[in-house]
N, C-alpha and C positions, 0 to 999 in steps of 0.2 A: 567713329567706331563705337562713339559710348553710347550712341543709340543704338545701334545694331544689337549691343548687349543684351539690351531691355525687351527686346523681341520674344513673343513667347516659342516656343522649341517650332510649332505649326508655323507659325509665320517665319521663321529662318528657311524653315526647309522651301519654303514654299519662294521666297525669296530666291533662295542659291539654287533653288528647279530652275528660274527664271535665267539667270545668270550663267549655269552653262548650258541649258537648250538654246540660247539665242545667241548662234555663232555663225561665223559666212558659210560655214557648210549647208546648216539645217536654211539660213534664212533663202541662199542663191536658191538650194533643190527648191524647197518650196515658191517661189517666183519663178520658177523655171515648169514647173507642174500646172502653175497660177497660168501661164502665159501659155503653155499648150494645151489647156482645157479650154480656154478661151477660143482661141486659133479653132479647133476641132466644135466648139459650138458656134462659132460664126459660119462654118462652112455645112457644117447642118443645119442650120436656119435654114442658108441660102438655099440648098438643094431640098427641103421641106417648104419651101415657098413655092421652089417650082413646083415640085411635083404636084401639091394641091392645086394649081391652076388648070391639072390635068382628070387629076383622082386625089377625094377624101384619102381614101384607103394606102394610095402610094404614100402620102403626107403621114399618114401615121406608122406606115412601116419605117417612113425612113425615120421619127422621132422615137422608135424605140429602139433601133441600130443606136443610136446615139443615147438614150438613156444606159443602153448595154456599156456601150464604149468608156461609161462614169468611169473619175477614180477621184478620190478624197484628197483635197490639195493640203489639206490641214497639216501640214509636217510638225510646226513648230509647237501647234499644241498636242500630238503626239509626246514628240519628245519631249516635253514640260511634266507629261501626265507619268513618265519613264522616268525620269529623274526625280520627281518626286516621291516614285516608288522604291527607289533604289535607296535616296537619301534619310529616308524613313526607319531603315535597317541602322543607319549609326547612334552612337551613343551620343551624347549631350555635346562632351568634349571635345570628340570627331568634327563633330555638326559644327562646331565653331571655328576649329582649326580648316575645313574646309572652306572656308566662308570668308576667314583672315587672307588664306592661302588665293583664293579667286580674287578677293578686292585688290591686293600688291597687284597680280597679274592685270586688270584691269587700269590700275595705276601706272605700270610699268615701272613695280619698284621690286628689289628683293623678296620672295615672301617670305625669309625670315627674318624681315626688318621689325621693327619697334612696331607696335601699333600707330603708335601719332606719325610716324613717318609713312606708313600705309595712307594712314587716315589725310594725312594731308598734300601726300600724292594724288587720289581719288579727289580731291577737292581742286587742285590745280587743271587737272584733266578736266573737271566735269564746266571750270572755270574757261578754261581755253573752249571748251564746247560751245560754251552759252558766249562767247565772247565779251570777257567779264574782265577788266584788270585786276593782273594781282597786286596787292601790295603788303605791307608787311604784316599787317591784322587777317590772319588767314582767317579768324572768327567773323569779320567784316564781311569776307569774301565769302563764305561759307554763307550767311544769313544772306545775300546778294543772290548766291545759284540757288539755293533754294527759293526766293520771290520769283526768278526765274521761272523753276521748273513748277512751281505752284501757279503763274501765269499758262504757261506752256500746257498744262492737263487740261487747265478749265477752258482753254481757248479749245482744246480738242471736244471735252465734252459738249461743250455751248454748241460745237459746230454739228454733232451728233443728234442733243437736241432739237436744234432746228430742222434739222431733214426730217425729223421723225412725223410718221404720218399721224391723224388722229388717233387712230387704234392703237398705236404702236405707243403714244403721249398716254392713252388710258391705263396701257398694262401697266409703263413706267410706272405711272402714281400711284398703284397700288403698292406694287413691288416698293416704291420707295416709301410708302404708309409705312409699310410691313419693317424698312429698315430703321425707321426713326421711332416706332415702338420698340426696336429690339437697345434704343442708349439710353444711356442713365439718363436722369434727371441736369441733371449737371453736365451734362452733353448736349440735352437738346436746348439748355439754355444758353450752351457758349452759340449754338447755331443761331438760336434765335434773335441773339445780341446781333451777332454779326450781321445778320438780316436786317436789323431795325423793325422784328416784327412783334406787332402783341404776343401772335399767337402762333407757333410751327406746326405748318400742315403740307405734306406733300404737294398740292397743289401751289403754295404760295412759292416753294422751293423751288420747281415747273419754271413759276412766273419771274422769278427773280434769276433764272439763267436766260431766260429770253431777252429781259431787258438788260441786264449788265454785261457790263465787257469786263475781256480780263483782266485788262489795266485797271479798272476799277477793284476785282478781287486784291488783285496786289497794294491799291493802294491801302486797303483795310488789314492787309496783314503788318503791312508798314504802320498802321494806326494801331494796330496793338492787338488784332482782332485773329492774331495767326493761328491759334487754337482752335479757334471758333471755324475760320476758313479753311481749314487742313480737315475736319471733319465732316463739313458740308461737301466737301471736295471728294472723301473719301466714299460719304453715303452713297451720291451721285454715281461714284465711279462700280461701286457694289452691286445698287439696283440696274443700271442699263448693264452690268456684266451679266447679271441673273436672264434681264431680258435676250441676251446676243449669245445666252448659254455658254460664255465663258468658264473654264474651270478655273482659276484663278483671278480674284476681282482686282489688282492693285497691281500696276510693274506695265513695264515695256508693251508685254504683247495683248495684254487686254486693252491697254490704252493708246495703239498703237499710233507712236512718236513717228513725226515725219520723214526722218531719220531712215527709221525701219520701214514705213510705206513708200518712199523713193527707194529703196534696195528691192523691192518687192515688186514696182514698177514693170512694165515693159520697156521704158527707154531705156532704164538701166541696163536690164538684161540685154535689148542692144548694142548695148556700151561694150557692155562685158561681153559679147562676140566679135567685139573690132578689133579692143585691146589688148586681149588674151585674157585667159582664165587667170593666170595666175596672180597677174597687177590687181588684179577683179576682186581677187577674193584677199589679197591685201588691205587692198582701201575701203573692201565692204569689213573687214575686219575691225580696223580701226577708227570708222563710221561709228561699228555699231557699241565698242569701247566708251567712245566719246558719250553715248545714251546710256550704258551699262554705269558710267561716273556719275551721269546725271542721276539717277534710280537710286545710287547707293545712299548721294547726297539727302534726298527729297526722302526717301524710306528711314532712314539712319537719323537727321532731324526733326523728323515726324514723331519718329518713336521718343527719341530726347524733351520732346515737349511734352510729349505725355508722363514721361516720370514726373513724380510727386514734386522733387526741388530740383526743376534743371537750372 
């Protein structure tokens, strides 16, 4: 939580948008939208396949029946963009007391427990996530899920990157020129240490996600290198949010955790039609708690590193 302090007032809010939009309500509707948009353009493919085997003309009537029939699956960045408008209206003090008040819940502790008792609920939880033992150095445990969840982003990005098509690699590099002119001097050397490169350039950053794995990024945070790696990690995750037109470049739903892309699934949502809604939206609940611990962790000693003497 002593990170979380350090936060500037934009990044809380933007933070605790994250943390109550992404609940089993907003994530099921949205997978359930996801899954019938799908359904509804598979069966107008098929019947715009035939039809063209018959008539040009029929094949485009029936594909703009089906452009008509669009609806926006996007729920949960809706609701992110609403609650960050709402949350924007509080005062400073508000903004933190709602934010304490979310993390206990998250935690499943009191929220009007201690902070450290907050703070080390959300660590045990985010702990049990990552399946991590506890033991009595919760600070142990703590520096553990976050190698963790700093493993866990870049294995996302790395896999991001790879798919990406040429054109899609050129935007990137620009977009991330653009990010790594926007850090200090003293930022883009903690990057470049951690790279082992003479020189930081976009492009080199590109090359050095292709060839490293994330067991490697972690082992360099373990070397000492966790500053350096937490902002290389950060840049990355910025520039392909800019590219994917994210509104919020850091958390859960721009980086989307497996976690949340299995709730989001169609098997799930099968799932969730055998067993009942209600079990459904239980375990997608406490699913997605378990990722909401991990964020807190990973955001909260992100920030802690960045203060001047942590």
């Amino acid at each position: 939580m002593v990170g979380l302090d350090n936060l500037s007032r934009e990044e809380k809010i933007a933070l605790l948008a994250q943390l109550n939009a992404i609940n089993s309500r907003n994530v099921l509707y949205e997978g359930a939208r996801r899954g019938l948009k799908k359904g509804k353009d598979f069966v107008f493919g098929v019947s715009e396949f035939l039809m063209g085997r018959l008539s040009s003309k029929w094949a485009d009537r029936v594909k703009g029946v089906n452009d008509q029939l669009d609806w926006d699956v996007n729920t949960l960045k809706r609701a992110i963009e609403e609650e960050y408008r709402q949350l924007n209206t509080l005062d400073d003090s508000d903004l933190v007391r709602h934010l304490l008040v979310r993390a206990a819940r998250i935690g499943g502790v009191d929220p009007t427990a201690s902070k450290r008792t907050i703070s080390e609920a959300v660590v045990r939880r985010a702990a049990g996530a990552c399946k991590i033992p506890l033991i009595e150095d919760m600070e142990a445990v703590e520096a553990a899920v976050y190698r963790r969840c700093m493993e866990e982003k870049y294995a996302q990005i790395k896999e991001q990157v790879d798919k990406m098509t040429d054109s899609q690699l050129k935007e990137l590099e620009a977009l991330l020129q653009g990010q790594i002119q926007g850090l200090s001097k003293a930022e883009q050397e903690a990057i470049r240490a951690m790279m082992g490169l003479e020189e930081l350039s976009a492009r080199y950053m590109i090359s050095f996600v292709k060839r490293t794995s994330s067991i490697a990024l972690a082992q360099m945070i373990v070397s000492g290198f966790g500053f350096g790696a937490y902002l290389f990690l950060t840049t990355l995750i910025k520039s392909i949010s800019l590219l994917l037109g994210a509104t919020f470049s850091f958390g859960v739903y721009a980086t989307a955790t497996s976690a949340l892309a299995f709730l989001l699934s169609s098997p799930f949502l099968l799932l969730a039609g055998l067993i009942g809604f209600g079990l459904t939206y239980q375990k997608a609940g406490s699913a997605l708690n378990d990722e909401l611990a991990k964020l807190l962790v990973l955001v909260g000693r992100s920030a802690f590193m960045q203060s001047p003497d942590p």
